[in-house]
C-alpha positions as CSV (number, residue, x, y, z in Angstrom):
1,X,-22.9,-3.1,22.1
2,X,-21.3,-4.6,24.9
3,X,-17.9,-4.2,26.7
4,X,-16.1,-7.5,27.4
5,X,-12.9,-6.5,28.5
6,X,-13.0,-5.2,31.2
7,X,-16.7,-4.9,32.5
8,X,-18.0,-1.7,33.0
9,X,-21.1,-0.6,35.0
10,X,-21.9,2.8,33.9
11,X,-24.6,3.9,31.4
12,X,-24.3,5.2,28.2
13,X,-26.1,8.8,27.2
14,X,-24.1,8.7,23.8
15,X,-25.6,4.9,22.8
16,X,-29.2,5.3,24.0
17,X,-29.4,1.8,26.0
18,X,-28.9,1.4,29.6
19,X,-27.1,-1.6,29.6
20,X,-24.5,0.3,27.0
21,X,-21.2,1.3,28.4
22,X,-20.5,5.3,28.5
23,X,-18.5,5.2,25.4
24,X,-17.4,9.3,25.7
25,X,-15.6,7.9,28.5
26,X,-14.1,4.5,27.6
27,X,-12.7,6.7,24.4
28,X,-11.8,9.8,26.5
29,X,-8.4,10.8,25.5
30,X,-5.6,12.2,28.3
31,X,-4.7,15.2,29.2
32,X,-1.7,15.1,27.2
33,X,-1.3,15.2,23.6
34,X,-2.0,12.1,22.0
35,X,-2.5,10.5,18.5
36,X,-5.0,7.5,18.5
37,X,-5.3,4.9,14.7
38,X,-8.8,3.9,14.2
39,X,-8.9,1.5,11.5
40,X,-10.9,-1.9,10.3
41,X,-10.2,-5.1,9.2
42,X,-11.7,-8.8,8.0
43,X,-11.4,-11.2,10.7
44,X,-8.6,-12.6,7.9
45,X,-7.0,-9.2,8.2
46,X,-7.8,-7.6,5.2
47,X,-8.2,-4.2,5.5
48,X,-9.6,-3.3,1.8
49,X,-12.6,-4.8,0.3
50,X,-14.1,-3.7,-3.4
51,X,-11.4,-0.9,-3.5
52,X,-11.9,0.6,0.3
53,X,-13.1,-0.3,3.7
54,X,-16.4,1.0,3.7
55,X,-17.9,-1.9,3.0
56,X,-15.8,-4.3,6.2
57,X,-18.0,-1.7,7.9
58,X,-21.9,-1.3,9.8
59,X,-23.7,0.6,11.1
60,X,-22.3,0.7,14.5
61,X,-19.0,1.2,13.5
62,X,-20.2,4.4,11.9
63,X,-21.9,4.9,15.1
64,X,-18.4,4.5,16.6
65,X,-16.6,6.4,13.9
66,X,-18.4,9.3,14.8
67,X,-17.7,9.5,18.3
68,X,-14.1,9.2,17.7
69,X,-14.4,12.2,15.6
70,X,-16.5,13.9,18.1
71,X,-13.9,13.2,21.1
72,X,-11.0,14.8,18.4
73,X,-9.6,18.0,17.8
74,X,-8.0,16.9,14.3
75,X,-8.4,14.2,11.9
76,X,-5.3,12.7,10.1
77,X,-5.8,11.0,6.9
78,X,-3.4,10.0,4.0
79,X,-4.5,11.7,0.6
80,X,-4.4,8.4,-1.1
81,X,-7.5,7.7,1.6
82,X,-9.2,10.8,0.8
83,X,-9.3,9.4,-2.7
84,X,-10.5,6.3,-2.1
85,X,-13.1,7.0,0.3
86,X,-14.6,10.1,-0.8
87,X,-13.5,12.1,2.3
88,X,-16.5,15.0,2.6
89,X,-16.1,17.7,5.2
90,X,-16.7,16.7,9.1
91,X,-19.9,18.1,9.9
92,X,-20.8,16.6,13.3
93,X,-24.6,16.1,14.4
94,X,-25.6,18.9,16.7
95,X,-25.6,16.8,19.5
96,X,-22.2,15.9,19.0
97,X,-21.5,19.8,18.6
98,X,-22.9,20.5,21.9
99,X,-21.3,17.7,23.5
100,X,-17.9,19.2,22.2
101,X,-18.8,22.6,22.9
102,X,-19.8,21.7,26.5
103,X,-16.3,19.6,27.2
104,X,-14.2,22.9,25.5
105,X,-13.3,21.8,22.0
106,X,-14.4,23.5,18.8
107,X,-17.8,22.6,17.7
108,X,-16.2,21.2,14.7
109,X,-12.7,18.8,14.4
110,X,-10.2,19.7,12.0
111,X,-9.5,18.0,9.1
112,X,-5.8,16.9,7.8
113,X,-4.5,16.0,4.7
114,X,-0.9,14.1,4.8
115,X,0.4,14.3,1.1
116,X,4.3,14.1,0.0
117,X,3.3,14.9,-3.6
118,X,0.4,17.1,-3.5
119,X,-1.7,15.0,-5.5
120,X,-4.7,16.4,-4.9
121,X,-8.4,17.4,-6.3
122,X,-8.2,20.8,-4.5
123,X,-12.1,20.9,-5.8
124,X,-13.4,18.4,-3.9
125,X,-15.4,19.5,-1.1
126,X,-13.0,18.1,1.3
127,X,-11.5,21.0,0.6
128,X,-14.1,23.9,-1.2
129,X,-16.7,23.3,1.5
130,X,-15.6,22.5,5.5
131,X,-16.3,24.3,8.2
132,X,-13.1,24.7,9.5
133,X,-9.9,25.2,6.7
134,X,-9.2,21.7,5.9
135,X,-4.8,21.6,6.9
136,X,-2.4,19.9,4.6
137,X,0.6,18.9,5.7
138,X,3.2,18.5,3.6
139,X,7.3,18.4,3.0
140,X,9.4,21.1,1.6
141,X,10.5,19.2,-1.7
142,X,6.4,20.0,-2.7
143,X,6.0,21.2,-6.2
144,X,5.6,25.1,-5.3
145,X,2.9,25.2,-8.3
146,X,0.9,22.5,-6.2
147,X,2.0,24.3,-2.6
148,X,0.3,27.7,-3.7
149,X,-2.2,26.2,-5.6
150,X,-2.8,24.2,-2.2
151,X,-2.8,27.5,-0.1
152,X,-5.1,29.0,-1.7
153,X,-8.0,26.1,-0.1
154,X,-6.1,25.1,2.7
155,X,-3.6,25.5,5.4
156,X,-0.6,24.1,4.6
157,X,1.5,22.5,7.1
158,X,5.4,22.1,6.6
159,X,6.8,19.0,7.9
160,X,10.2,17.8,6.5
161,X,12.7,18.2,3.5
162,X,12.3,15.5,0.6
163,X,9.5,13.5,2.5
164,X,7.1,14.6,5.0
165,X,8.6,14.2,8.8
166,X,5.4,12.3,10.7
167,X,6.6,13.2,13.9
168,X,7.4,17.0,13.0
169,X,3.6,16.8,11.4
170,X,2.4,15.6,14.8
171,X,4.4,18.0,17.0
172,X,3.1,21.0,14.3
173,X,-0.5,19.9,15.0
174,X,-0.2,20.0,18.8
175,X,1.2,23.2,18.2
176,X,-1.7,24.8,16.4
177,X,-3.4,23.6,19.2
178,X,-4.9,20.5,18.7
179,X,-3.4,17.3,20.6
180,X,-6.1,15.4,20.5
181,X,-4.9,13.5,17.4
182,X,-7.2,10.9,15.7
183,X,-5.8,9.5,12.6
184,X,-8.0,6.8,10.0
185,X,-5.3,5.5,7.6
186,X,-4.6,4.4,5.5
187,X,-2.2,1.9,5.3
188,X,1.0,3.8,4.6
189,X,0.2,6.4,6.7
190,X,-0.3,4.2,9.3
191,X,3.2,1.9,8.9
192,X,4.9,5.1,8.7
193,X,3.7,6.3,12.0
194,X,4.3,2.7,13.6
195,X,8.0,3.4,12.5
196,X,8.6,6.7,13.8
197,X,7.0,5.4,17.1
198,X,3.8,7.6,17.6
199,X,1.1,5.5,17.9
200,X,-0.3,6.5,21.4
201,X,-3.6,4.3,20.8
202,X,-5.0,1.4,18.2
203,X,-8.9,1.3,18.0
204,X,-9.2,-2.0,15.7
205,X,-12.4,-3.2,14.1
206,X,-12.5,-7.2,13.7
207,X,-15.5,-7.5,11.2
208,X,-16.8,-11.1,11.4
209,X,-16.3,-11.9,7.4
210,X,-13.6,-13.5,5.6
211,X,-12.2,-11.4,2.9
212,X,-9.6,-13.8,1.5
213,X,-7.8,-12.7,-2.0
214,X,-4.7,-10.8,-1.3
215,X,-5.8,-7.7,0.1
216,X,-3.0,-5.3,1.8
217,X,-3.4,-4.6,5.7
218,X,-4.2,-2.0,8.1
219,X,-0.5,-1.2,8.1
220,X,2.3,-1.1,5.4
221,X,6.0,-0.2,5.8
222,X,9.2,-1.2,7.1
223,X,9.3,-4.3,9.8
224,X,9.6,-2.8,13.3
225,X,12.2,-4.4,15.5
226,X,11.5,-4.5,18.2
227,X,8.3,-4.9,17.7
228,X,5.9,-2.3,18.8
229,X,3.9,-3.7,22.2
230,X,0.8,-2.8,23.2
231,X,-1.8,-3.7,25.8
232,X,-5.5,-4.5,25.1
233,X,-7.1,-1.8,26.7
234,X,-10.9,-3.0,26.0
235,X,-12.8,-5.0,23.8
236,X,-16.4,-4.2,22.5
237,X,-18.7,-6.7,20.7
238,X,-21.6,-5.9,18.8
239,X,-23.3,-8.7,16.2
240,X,-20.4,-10.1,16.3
241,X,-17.9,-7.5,15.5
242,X,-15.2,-6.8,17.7
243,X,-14.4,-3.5,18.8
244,X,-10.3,-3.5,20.2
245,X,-9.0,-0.6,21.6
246,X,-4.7,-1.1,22.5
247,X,-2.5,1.4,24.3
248,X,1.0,2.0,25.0
């Protein structure tokens, strides 16, 4: 892997190859809290391929994947995602443990699960088996059957009346201590963060196939006007897959 925008001398120990760039710190998130998107798409945009994105993917973006997980203190997810990607509990390699250990963050990111209906499979080991209590955060207007049933696996997370409140979910999370947001989608979850202005950070992806069909995008939900600006902040290529990180 190699950074193109903007050049960078230093060696990477997370990579393995000199001539890497240190990815802990080209991903190294500010002191202040933050919530980054990491998501993947064709290079014709699509961001779902054979019913998920796992297969846009390789096996440096898992590489990649990881480390964004590993530089996190909670993961955000949609629970439509969780279903269609088979989200298992985090469990980080060891060296990724140290490493967060070492730097002052649990061993182990948090897991959480943004539902408005509570329609879950509270027997999945997403949620019978982490290593940390997996968090759902949901809205008021929950089916209380669903919200106790829900307790009883998780911590649940109360974030808004008929809906859930995305910025009220992201200011609880910082205040259970963990600012270092990193969310993966999906879609909705994504456009409905764009709209309530949160997105701190976009790590994009570019996967060098052509999808074609009609498949949705990374981001779905009402048009934002103004449009949301951002600013390239790097640009990683690896066989030929783009690696786009935007800021603020």
């Amino acid at each position: 892997m190699r950074l193109v925008v903007p050049p960078a001398p230093l060696a990477s120990p997370t990579w393995g190859d000199p001539d890497e760039p240190d990815l802990d710190a080209v991903y190294a998130y500010p002191p202040v809290p933050w919530l980054r998107v990491n998501m993947i798409a064709s290079a014709d945009g699509a961001a779902v391929v054979d019913g998920g994105s796992r297969a846009l993917g390789s096996d440096a973006d898992r590489q990649l994947l990881g480390l964004l997980r590993g530089l996190a203190d909670v993961v955000v997810v949609g629970a439509g995602t969780v279903r269609a990607e088979g989200y298992g509990p985090l469990r980080p390699r060891q060296a990724r443990r140290d490493a967060r250990i070492e730097a002052g963050l649990a061993p182990v990111p948090r897991l959480a699960v943004v539902t408005h209906t509570l329609d879950l499979d509270l027997t999945a080991p997403v949620f019978t088996e982490p290593e940390v209590t997996t968090l759902v955060v949901t809205c008021e207007a929950a089916d209380p059957d669903r919200l106790r049933a829900a307790g009883e696996v998780a911590e649940v997370v109360l974030a808004g009346g008929d809906r859930v409140d995305l910025g009220a979910a992201l200011d609880a999370l910082v205040g259970h201590g963990l600012p270092r947001m990193l969310c993966e989608g999906g879609p909705g979850l994504l456009g409905g963060l764009a709209a309530a202005d949160r997105v701190d950070d976009l790590c994009l992806t570019v996967a060098p196939v052509l999808a074609g069909g009609d498949a949705s995008r990374i981001a779905r939900g009402p048009d934002l006007v103004p449009r949301a600006r951002m600013r390239l902040a790097h640009a990683l290529e690896d066989d030929s897959y783009l690696y786009l990180r935007y800021t603020r």
